[in-house]
Backbone bond lengths (Angstrom), bond angles and torsions (degrees), N, CA, C in turn:
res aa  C-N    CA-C-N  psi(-1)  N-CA   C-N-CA  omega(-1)  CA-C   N-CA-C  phi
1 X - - - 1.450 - - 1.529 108.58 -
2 X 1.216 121.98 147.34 1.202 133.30 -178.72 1.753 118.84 -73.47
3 X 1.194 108.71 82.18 1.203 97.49 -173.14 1.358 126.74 -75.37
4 X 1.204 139.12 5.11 1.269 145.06 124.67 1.379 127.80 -22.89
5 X 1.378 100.29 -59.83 1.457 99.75 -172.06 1.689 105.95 -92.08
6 X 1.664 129.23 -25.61 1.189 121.06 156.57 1.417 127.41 -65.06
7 X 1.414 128.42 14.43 1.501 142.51 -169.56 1.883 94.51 -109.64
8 X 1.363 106.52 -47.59 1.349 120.67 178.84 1.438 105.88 -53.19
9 X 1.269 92.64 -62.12 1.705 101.34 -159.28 1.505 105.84 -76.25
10 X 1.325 110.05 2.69 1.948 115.69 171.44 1.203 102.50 -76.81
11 X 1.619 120.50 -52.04 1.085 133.91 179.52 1.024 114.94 -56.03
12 X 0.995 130.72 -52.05 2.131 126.97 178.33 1.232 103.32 -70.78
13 X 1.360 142.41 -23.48 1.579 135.13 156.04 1.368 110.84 -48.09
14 X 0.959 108.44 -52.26 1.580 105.65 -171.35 1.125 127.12 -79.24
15 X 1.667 116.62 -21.66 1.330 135.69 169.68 1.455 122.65 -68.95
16 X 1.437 112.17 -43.02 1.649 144.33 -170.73 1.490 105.46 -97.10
17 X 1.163 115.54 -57.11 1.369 99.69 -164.75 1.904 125.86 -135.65
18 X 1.547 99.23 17.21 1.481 108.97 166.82 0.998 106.05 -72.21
19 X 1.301 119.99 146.92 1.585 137.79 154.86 1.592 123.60 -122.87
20 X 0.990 132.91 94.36 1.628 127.08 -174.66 1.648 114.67 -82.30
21 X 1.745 116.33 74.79 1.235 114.25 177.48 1.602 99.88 -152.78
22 X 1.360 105.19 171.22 1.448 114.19 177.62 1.346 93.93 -76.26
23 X 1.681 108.43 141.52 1.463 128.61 -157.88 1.604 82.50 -147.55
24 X 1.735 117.64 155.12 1.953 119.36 129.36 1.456 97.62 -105.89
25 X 0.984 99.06 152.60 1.539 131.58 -164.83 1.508 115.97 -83.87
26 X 1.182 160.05 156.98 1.334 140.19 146.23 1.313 123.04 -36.08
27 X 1.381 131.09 -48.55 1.340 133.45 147.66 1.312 136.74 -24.32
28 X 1.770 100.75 -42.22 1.376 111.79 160.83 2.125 101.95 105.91
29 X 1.601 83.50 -13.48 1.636 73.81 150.47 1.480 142.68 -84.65
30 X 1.084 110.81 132.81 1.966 106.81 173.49 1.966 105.69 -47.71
31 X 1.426 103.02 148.28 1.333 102.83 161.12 1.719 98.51 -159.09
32 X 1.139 100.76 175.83 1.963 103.64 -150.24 2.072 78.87 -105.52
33 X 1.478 129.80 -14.26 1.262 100.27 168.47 1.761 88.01 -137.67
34 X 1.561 95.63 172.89 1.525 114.91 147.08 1.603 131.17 -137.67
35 X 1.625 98.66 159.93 1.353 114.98 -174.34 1.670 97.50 -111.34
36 X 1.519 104.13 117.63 1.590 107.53 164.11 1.721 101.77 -101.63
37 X 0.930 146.91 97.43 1.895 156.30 168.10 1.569 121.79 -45.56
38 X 1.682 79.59 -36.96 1.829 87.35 -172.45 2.104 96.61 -76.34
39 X 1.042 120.52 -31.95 1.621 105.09 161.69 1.249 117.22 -25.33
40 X 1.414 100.52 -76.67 2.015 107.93 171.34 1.098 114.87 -57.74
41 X 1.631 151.41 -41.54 0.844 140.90 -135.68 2.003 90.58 -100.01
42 X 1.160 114.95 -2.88 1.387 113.92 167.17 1.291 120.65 -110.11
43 X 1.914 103.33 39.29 1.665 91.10 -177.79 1.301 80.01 -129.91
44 X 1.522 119.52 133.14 1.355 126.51 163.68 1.465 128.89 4.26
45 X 1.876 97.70 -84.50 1.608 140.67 169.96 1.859 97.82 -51.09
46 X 0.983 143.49 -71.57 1.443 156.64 162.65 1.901 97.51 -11.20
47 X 1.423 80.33 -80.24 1.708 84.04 -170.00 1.495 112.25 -73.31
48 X 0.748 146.80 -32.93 1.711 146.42 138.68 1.854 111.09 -3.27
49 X 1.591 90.62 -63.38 1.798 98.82 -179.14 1.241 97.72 -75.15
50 X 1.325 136.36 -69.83 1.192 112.54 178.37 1.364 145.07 -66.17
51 X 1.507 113.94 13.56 1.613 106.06 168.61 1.798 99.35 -108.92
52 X 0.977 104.32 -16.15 1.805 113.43 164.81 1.955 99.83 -64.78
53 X 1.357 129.79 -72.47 0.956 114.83 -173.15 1.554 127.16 -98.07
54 X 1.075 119.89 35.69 1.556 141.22 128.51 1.445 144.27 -114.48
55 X 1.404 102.62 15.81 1.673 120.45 156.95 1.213 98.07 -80.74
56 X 1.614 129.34 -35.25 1.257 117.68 -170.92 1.543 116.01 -74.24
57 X 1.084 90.19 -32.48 1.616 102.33 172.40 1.864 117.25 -49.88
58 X 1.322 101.86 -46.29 1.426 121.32 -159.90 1.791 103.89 -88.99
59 X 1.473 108.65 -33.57 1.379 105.85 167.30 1.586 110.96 -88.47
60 X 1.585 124.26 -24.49 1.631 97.97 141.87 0.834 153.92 -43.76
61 X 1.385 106.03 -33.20 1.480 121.80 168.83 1.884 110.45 -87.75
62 X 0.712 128.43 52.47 1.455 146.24 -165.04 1.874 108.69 -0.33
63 X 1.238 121.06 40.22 1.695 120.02 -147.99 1.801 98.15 -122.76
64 X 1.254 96.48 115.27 1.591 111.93 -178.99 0.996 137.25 -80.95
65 X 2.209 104.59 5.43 1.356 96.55 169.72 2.075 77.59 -156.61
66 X 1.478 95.42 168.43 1.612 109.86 -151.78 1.311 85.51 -139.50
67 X 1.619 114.20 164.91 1.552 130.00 161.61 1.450 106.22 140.81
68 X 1.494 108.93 149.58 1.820 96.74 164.30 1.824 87.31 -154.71
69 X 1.432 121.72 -131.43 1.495 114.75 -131.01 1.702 90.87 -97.06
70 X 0.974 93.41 -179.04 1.252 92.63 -171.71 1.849 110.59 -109.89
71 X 1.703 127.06 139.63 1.159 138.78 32.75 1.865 96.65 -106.24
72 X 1.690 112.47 -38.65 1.331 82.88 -170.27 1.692 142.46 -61.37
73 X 1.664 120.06 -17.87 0.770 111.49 143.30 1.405 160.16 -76.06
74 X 1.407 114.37 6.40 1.235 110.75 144.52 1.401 165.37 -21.72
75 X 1.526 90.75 -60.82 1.718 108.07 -163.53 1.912 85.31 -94.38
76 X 0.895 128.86 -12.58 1.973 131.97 176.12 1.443 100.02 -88.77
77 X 1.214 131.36 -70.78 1.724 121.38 160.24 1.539 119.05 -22.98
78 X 1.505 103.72 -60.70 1.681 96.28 168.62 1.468 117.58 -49.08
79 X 1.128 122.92 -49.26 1.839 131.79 -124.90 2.270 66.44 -98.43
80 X 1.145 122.85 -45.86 1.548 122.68 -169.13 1.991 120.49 -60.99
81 X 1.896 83.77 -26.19 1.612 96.94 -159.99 1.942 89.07 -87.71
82 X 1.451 95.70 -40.30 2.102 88.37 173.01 0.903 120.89 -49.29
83 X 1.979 121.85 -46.01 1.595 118.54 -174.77 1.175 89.89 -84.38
84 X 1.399 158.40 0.75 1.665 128.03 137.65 1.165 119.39 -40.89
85 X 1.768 112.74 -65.35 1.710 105.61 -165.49 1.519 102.64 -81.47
86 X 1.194 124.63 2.00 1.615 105.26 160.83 1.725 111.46 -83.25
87 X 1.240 115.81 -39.47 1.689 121.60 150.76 1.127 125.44 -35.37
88 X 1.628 123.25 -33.84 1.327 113.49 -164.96 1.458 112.35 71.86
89 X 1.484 114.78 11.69 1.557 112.22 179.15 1.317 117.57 -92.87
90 X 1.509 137.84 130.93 1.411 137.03 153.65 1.599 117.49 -32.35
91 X 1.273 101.13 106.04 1.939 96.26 158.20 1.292 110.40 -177.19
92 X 1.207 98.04 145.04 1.319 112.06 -152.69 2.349 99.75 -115.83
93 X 1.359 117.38 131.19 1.106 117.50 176.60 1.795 123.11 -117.16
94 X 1.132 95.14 166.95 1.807 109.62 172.10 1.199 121.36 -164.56
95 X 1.387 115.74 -178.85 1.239 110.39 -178.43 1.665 103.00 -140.15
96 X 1.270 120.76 158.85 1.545 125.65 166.33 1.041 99.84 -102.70
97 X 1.769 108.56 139.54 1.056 108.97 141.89 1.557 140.50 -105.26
98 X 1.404 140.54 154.41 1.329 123.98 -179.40 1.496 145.45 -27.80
99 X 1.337 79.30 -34.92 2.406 92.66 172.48 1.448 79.53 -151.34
100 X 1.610 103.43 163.00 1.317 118.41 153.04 1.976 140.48 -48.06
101 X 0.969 119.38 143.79 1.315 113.73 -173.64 1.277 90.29 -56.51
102 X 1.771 114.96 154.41 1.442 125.53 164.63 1.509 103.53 -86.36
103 X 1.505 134.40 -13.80 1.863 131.43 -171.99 1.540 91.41 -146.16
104 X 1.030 94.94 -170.30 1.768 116.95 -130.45 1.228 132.70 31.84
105 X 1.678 97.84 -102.82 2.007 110.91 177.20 1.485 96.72 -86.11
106 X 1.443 125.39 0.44 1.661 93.69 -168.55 1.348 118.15 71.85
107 X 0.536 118.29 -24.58 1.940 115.19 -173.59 1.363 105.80 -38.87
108 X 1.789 109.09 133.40 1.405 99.26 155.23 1.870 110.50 -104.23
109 X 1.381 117.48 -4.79 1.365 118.42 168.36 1.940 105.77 -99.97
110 X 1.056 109.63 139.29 1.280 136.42 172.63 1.044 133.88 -99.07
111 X 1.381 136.84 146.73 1.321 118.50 171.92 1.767 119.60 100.86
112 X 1.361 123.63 -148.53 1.201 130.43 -177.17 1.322 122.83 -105.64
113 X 1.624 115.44 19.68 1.286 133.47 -173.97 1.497 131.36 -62.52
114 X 0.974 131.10 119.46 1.617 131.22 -147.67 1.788 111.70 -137.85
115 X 1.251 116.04 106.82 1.085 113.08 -172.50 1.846 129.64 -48.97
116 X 0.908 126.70 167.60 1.378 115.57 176.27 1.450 125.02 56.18
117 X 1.308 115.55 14.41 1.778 132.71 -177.10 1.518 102.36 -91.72
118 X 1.532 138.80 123.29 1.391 110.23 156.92 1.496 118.15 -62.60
119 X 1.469 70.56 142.27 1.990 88.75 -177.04 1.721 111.98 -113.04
120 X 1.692 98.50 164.48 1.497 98.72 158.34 1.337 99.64 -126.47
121 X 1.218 106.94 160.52 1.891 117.48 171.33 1.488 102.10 -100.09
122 X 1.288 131.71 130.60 1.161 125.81 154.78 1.710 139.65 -123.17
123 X 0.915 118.80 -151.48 1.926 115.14 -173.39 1.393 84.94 -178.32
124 X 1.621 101.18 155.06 1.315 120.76 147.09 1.628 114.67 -78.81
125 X 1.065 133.06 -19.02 1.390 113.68 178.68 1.955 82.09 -171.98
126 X 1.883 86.39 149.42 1.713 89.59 -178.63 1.663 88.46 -155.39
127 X 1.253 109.59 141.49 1.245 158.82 -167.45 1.575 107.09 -99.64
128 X 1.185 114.00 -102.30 1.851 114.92 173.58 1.496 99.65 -116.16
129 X 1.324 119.19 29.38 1.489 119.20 158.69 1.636 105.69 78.85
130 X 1.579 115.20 -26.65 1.660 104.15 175.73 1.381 154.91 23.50
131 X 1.467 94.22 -88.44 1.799 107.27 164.94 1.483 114.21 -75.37
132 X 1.232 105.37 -48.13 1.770 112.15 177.57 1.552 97.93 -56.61
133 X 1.476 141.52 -57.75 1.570 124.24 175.30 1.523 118.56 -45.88
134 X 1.833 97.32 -40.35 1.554 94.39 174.54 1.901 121.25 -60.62
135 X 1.077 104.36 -41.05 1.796 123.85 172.46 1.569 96.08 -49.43
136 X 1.372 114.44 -55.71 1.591 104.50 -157.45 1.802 107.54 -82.18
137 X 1.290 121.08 -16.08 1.319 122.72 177.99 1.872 97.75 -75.29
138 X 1.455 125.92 -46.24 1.490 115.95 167.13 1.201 121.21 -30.20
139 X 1.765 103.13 -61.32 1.465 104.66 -155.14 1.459 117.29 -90.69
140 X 1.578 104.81 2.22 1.559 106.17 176.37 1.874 97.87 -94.05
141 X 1.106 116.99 -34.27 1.547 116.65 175.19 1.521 109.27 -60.81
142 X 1.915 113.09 -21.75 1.705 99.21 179.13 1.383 100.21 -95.42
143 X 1.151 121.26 7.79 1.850 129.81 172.92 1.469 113.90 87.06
144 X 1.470 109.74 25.17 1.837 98.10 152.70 1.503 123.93 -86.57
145 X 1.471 116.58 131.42 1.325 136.41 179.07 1.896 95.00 -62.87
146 X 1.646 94.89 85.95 1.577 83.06 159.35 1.612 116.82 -106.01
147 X 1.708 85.24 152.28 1.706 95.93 -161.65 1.893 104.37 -108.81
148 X 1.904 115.65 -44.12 0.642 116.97 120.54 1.809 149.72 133.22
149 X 1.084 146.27 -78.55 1.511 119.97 -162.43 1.682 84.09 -118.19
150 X 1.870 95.13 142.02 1.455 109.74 169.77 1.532 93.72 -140.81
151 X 1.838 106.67 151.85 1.238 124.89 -149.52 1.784 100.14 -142.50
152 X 1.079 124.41 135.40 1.049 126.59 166.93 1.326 112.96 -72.29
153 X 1.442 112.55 -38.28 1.755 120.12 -172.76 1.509 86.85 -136.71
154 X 1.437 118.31 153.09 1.261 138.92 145.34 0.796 110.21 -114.19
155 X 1.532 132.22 122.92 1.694 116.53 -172.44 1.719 80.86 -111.72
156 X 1.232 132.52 39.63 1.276 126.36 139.52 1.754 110.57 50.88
157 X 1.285 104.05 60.21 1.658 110.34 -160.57 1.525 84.24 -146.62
158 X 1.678 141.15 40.37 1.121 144.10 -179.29 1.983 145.04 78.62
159 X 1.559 88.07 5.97 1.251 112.71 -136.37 2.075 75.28 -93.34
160 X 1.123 109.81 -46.67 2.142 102.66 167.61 1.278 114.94 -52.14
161 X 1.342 127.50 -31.54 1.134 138.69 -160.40 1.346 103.35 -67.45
162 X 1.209 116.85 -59.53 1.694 158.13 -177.29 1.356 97.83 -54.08
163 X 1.272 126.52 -59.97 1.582 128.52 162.96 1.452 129.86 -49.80
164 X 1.875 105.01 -42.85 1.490 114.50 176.88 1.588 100.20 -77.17
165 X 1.400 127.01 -26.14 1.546 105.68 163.84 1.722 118.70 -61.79
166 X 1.527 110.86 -43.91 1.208 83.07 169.50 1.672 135.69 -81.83
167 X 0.830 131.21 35.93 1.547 143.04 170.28 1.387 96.22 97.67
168 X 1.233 155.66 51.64 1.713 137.91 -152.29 1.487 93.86 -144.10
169 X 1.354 101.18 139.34 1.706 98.83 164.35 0.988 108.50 -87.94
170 X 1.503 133.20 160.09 1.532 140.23 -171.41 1.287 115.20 -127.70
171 X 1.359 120.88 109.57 1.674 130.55 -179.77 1.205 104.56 -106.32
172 X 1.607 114.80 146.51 1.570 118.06 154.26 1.412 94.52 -147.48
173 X 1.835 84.84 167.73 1.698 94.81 169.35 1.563 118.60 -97.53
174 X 1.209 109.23 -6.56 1.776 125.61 -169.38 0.995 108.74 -171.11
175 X 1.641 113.74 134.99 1.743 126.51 169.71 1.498 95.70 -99.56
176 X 1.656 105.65 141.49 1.089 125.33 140.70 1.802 129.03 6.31
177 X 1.453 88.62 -68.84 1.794 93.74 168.15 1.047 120.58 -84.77
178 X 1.272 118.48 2.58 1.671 121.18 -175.36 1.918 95.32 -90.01
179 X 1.334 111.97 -39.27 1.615 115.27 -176.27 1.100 109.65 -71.13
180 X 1.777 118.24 -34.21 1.349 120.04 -159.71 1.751 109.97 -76.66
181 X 1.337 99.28 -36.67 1.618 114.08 -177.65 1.828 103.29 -78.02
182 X 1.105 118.50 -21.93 1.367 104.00 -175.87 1.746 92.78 -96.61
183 X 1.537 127.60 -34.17 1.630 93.21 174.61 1.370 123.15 -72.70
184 X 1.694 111.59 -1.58 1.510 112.85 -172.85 1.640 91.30 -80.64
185 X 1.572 106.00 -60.10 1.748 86.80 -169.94 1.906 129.20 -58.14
186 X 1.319 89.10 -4.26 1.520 103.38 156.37 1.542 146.87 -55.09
187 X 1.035 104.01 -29.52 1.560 139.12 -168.12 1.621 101.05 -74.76
């Protein structure tokens, strides 16, 4: 991994989108900080480092098409599918959404999603894994072989665990305590 550009992209976490306060979580647990991603993940430079150092992730994991629920995984599918075609790498993305559309196709998967492809599910940051379990129960019912979950943040609160039950390997680029201790020694 490029530690250059994961040194960078520590730094714009902490700059952009730390918060050191009592928060509930989407999960619905309390935690004493939060990480909002999609801040960074809408800055040029931000998403650059991170679709550079989670393509690597995703072509470690040998998986030719990416996506999970929709909004936070989005803007990381994008920022992942650019450092493909600057790679020259195959991969293909989507997104879930929560229920099905009520007009047009109905679709509750989006995007460039193709059955029978290994897949990964991903998030910018996961907690007890939640929406991303909800994403991966879709896309295994529309018949992608997912193998599996990559994370921008693990804030390491059970959410790999939850993945390694379902058969999935679990990548990140940063835990939780890894952000929390570098904006503290910041201060």
């Amino acid at each position: 991994m490029n530690n250059e550009y994961r040194d960078e992209l520590l730094e714009t976490l902490i700059r952009e989108c730390y918060v050191e306060r009592e928060v509930t979580l989407s999960s619905g647990k309390k935690s004493d900080f939060y990480l909002d991603c999609r801040r960074a993940m809408f800055l040029p430079r931000a998403a650059f480092l991170a679709g550079e150092l989670m393509l690597e992730l995703a072509t470690g994991a040998a998986v030719e098409q990416i996506g999970g629920m929709a909004a936070g995984a989005i803007p990381v599918t994008d920022a992942i599918l650019a450092a493909a075609y600057r790679h020259d790498v195959t991969m293909r993305g989507f997104f879930v959404r929560k229920e099905a559309k009520g007009h047009g196709m109905g679709q509750r998967i989006e995007g460039a999603f193709k059955p029978g492809l290994k897949t990964a599910v991903l998030d910018d940051t996961i907690t007890t894994g939640g929406s991303t379990l909800d994403a991966l129960k879709a896309v295994r019912e529309a018949g992608a072989i997912v193998t599996a979950a990559i994370f921008l943040v693990d804030r390491g609160e059970g959410g790999a665990e939850a993945f390694a039950r379902e058969g999935l390997t679990t990548k990140s680029i940063f835990t939780g305590n890894e952000l929390r201790a570098a904006a503290r020694a910041r201060r």
